[in-house]
C-alpha positions as a printed NumPy array, in Angstrom:
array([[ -99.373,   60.503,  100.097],
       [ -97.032,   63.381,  100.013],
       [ -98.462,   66.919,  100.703],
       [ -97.749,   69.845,   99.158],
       [ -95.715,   71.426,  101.516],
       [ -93.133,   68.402,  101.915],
       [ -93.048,   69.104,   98.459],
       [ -92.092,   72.524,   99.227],
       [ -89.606,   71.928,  101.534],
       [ -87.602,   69.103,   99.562],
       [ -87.58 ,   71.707,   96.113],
       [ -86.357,   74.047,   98.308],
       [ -83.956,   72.042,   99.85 ],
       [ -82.701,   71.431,   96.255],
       [ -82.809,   74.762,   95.122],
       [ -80.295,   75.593,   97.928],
       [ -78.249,   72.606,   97.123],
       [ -78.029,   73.608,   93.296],
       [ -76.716,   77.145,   94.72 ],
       [ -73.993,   75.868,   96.531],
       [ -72.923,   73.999,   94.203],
       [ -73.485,   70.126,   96.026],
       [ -76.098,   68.988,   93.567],
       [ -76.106,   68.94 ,   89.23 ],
       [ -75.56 ,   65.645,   87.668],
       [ -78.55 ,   64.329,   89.775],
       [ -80.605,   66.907,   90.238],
       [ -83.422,   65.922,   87.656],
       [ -83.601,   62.204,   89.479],
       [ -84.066,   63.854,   92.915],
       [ -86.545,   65.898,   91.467],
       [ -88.589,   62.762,   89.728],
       [ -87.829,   60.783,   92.973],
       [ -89.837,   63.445,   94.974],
       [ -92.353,   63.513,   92.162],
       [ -92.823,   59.569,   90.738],
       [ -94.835,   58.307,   93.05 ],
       [ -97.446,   60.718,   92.565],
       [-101.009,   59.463,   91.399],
       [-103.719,   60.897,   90.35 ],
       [-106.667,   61.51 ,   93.544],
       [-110.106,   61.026,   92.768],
       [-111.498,   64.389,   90.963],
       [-113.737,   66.429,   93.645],
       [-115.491,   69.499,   92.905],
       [-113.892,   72.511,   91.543],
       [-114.934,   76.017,   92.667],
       [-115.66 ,   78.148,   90.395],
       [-116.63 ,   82.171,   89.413],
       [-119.666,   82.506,   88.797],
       [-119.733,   86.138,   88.128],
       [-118.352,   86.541,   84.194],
       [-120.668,   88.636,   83.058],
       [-120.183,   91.375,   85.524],
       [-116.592,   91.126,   84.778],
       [-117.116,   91.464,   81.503],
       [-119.221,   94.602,   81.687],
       [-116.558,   95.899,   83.624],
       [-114.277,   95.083,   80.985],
       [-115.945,   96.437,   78.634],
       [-116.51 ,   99.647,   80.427],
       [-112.598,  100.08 ,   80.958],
       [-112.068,   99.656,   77.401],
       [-114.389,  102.164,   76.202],
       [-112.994,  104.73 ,   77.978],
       [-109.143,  104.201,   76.611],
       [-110.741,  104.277,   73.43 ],
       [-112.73 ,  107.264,   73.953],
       [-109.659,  109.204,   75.391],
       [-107.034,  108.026,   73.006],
       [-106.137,  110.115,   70.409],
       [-104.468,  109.396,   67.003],
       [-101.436,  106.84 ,   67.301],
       [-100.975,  107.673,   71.292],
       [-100.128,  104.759,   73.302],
       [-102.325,  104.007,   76.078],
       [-100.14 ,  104.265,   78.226],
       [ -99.52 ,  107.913,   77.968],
       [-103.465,  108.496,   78.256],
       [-104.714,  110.798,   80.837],
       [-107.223,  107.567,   82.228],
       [-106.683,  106.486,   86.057],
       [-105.524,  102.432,   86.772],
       [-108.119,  100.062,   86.827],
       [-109.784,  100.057,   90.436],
       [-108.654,   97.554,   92.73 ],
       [-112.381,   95.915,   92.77 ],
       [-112.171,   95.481,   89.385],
       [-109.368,   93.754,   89.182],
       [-109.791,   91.235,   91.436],
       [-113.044,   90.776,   89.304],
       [-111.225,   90.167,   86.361],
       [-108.132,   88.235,   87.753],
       [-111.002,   85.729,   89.16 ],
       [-112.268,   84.922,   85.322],
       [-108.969,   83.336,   84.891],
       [-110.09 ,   79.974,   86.224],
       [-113.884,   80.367,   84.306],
       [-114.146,   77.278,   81.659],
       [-115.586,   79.416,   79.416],
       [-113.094,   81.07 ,   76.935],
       [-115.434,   84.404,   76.227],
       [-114.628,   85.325,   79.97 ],
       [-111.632,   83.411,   80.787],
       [-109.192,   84.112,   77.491],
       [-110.847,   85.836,   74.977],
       [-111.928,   88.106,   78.144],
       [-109.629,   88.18 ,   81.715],
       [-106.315,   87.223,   80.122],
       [-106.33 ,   89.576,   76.785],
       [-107.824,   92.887,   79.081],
       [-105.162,   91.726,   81.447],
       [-102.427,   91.266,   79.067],
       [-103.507,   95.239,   77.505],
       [-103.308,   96.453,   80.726],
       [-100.183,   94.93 ,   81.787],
       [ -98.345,   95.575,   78.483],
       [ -99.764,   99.538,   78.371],
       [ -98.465,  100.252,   82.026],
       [-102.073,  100.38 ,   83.023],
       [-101.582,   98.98 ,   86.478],
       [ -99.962,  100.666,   89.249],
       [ -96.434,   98.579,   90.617],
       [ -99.356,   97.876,   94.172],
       [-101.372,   96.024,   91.954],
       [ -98.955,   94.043,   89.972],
       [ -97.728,   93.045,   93.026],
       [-101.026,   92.076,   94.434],
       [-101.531,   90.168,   90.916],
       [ -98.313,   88.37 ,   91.147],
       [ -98.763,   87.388,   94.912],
       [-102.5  ,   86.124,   94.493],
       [-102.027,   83.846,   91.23 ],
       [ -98.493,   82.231,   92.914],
       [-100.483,   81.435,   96.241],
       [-100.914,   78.105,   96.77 ],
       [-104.815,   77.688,   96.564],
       [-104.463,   79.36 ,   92.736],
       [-101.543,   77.844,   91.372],
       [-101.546,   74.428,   92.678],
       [-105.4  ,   73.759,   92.624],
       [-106.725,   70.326,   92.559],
       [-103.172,   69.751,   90.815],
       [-102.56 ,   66.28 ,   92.522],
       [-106.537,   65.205,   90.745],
       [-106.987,   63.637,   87.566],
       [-107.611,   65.853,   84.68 ],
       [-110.603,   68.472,   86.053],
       [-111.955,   72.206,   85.815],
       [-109.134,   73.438,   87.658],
       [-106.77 ,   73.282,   84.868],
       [-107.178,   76.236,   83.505],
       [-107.266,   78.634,   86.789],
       [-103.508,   76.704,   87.334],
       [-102.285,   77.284,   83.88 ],
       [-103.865,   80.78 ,   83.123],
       [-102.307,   81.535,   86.222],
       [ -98.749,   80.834,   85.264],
       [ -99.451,   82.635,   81.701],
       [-100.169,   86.189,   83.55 ],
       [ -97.16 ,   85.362,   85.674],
       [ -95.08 ,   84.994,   82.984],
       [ -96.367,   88.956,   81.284],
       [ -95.772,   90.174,   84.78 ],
       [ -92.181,   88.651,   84.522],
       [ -91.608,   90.05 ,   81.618],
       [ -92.75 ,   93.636,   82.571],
       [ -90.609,   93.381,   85.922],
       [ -87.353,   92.517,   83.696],
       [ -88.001,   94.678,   80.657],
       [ -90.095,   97.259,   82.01 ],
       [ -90.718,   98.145,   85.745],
       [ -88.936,   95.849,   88.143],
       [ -91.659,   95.865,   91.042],
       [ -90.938,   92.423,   92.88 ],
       [ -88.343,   92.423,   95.468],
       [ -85.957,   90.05 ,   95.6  ],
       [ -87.859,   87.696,   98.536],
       [ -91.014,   87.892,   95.889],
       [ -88.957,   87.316,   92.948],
       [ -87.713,   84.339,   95.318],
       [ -91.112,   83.474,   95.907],
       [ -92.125,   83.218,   92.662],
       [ -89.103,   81.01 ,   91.335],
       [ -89.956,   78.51 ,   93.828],
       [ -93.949,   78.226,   93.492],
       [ -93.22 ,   78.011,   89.512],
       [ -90.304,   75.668,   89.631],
       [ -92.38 ,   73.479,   91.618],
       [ -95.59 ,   73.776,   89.223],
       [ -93.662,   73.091,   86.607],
       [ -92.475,   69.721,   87.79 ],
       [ -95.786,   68.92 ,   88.995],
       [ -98.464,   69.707,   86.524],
       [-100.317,   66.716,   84.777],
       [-102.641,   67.721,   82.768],
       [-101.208,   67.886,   79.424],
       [-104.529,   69.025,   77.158],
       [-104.093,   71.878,   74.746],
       [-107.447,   72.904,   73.136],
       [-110.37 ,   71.408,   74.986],
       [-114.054,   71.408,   73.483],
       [-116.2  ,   74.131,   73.442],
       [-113.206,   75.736,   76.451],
       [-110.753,   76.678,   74.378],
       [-106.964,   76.186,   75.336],
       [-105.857,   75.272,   78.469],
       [-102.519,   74.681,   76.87 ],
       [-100.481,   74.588,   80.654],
       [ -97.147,   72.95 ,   79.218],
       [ -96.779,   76.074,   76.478],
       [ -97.444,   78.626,   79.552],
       [ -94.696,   76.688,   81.691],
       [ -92.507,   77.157,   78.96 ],
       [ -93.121,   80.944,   79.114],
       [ -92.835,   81.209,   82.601],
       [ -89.772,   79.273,   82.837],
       [ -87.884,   81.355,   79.675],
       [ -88.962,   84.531,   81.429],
       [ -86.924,   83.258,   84.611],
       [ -83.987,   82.432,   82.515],
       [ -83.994,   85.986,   80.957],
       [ -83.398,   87.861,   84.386],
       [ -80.685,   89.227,   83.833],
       [ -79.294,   89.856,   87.394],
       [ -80.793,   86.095,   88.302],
       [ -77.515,   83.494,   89.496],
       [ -77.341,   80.703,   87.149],
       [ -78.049,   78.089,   89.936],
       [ -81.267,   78.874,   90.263],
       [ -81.989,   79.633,   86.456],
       [ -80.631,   76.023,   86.534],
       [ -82.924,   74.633,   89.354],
       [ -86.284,   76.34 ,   87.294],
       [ -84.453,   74.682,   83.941],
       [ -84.055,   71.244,   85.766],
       [ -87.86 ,   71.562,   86.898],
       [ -89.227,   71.811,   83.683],
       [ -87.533,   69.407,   82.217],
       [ -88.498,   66.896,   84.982],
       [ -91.705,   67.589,   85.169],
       [ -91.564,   66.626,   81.235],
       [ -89.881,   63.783,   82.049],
       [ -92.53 ,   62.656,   83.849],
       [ -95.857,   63.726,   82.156],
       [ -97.875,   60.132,   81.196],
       [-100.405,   62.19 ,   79.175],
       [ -99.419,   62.768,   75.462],
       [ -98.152,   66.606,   73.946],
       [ -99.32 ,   67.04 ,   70.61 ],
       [-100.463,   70.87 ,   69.964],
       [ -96.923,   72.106,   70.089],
       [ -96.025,   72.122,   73.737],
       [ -93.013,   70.432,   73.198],
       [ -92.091,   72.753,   70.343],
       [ -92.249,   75.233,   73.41 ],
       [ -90.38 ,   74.032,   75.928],
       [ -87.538,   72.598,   73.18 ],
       [ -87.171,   75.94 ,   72.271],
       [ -86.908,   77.312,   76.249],
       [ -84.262,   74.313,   76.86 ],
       [ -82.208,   75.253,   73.639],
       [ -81.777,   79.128,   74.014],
       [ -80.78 ,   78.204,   77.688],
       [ -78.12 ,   75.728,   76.402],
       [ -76.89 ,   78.605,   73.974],
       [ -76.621,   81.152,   76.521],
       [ -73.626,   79.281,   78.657],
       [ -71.848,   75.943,   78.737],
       [ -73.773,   74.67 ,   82.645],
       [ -77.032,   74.484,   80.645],
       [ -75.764,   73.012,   77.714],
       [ -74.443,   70.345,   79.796],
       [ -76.956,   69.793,   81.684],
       [ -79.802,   69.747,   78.975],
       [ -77.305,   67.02 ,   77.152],
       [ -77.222,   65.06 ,   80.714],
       [ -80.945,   65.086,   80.514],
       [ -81.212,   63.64 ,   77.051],
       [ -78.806,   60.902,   78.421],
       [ -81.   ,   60.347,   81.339],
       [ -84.219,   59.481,   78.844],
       [ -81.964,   57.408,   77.467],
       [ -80.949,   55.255,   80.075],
       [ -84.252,   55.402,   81.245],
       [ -85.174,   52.831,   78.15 ],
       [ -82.339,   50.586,   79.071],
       [ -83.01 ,   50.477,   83.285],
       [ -86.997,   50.879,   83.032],
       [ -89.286,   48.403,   82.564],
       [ -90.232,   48.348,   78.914],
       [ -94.003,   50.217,   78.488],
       [ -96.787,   48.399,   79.212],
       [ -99.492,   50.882,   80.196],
       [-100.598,   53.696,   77.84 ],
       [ -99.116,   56.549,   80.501],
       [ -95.56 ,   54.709,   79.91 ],
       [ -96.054,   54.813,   76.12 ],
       [ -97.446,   58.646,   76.16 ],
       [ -94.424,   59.254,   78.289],
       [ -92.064,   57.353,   75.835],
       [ -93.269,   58.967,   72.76 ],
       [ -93.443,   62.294,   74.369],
       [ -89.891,   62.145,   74.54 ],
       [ -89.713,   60.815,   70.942],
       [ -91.088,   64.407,   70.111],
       [ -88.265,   66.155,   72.29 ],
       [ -85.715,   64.342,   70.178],
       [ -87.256,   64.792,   67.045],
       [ -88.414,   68.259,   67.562],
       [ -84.422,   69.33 ,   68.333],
       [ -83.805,   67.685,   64.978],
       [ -86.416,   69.694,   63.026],
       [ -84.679,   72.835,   64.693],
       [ -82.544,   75.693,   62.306],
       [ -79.114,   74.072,   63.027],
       [ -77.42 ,   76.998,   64.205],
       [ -80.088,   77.415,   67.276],
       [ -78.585,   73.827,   68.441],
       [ -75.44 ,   73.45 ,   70.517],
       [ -73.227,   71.072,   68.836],
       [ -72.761,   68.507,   71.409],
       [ -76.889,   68.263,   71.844],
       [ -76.921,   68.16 ,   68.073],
       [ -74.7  ,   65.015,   67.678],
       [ -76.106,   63.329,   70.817],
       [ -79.843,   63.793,   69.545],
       [ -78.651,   62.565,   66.088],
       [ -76.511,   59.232,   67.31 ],
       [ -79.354,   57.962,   69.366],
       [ -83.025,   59.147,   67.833],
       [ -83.174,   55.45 ,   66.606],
       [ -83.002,   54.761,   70.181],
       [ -86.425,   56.41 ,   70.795],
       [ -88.376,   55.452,   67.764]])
């Protein structure tokens, strides 16, 4: 089986390609060439904290004392209250991959999204943040597994990294520009690779990874100073690794990432094209493929289905009008 780090390499490979310009029309089959043969490994135990309710104290704590110093309509940020100490945010960052909601979502990701979004952490510790949920052992773990616990430390992950994205490009641009690298290629790469398609999960909550790629992926196409060859390469990834996916997308995921492809495709003529070259690609999929006969191939078939549809169901000015008259000549295709 393939490891992760020939994984690496070959995405990297193609990312450098896509720069210079050797590489578009087949870029999404290299990428589900490197990717297809993947199967799921037998599921082995997950690691996980084990410490929420400290975290949540802490939580808490840091709360209470923005409330007690704020005064009437000041924003937080202009509060005379020190960052969060280091030791309590690793605490906190860790809760991201606890099952339970009350500490992972309801509890690490809304205190971290306050914090983030109030200026509350100093540009050291975003940076820290960024650089331990793109590692390799938080983003990508147990990703080549059958659906397990790990899901939502992987896509929790890539929902903080895309509120740090934002706050780099709107707000405080803290990564350099061999981080910002960094993080392209460790989210391109999850993107194409992640499985596990659940949304809401039991008594967990949302795990809901394919509407946090989506994020991720549309803060990347925002950057502003960001070449469009590698806004392309993250675009192609995303679109691969939904190309892919044998597990179905029904709590609005695709809505997501429909949305992400079509503001791309608005934004200049390359993405346009090459979201349209996609669509063609499903399509000749059904014609070269062997017709479905497992329920992965007929998740992956209908999921696709949705894509079409859900560009249909769009405002009509929001859709390009070559994707618009593709998507409308061939939905019968796909139904």
């Amino acid at each position: 089986m393939i490891t992760l780090a020939e994984l690496q390499t070959q995405f990297k490979t193609l990312r450098q390609k896509t720069r210079d310009g050797e590489i578009f029309q087949s870029l999404g089959e290299a990428m589900a060439e490197n990717i297809r043969g993947l199967s799921p490994q037998p599921v082995t135990d997950v690691s996980l904290p084990t410490d929420g309710e400290l975290a949540l104290t802490r939580m808490q704590a840091y709360s209470q004392l923005l409330e007690t110093k704020a005064q009437d309509g000041e924003h937080a940020a202009a509060l005379d209250v020190e960052p969060i100490a280091d030791d309590t945010l690793a605490l906190v960052v860790a809760q991201l991959a606890n099952p339970l909601p009350k500490y992972r979502d309801t509890g690490a990701f809304f205190f971290l999204s306050d914090i983030i979004q109030n200026q509350l952490m100093t540009e050291a510790q975003m940076r820290w943040v960024m650089s331990y949920l793109t590692t390799d052992e938080q983003l990508f773990d147990h990703i080549f597994e059958g659906n397990n616990a790990a899901i939502y430390r992987r896509s929790f992950s890539v929902l903080v990294i895309s509120l740090l994205l934002f706050t780099h490009r709107t707000k405080t641009p803290f990564l350099s520009e061999a981080q910002l690298d960094h993080v392209i290629d460790q989210v391109a790469l999850y993107a194409a690779l992640e499985r596990d398609a659940r949304g809401f999960i039991g008594t967990n909550g949302w795990a809901h990874t394919f509407t946090h790629i989506g994020n991720a992926v549309n803060e990347i196409l925002l950057m502003p100073n960001l070449m469009r060859a590698d806004k392309l390469f993250v675009l192609a990834s995303m679109l691969s690794g939904y190309r892919e996916l044998q597990q179905p997308l029904v709590m609005g995921e695709t809505n997501r990432i429909v949305a992400v492809a079509l503001q791309s495709a608005k934004t200049h003529e390359v993405y346009q094209d090459y979201v349209l070259l996609t669509l063609k690609l499903w399509r000749k999929d059904l014609v070269t493929r062997q017709p479905p006969a497992s329920e992965g191939r007929w998740h992956q078939l209908y999921n696709r289905t949705r894509f079409f549809q859900t560009i249909l169901l769009q405002e009509r000015p929001t859709v390009p009008d070559a994707i618009f008259k593709y998507v409308s000549e061939t939905k019968d295709y796909l139904t």
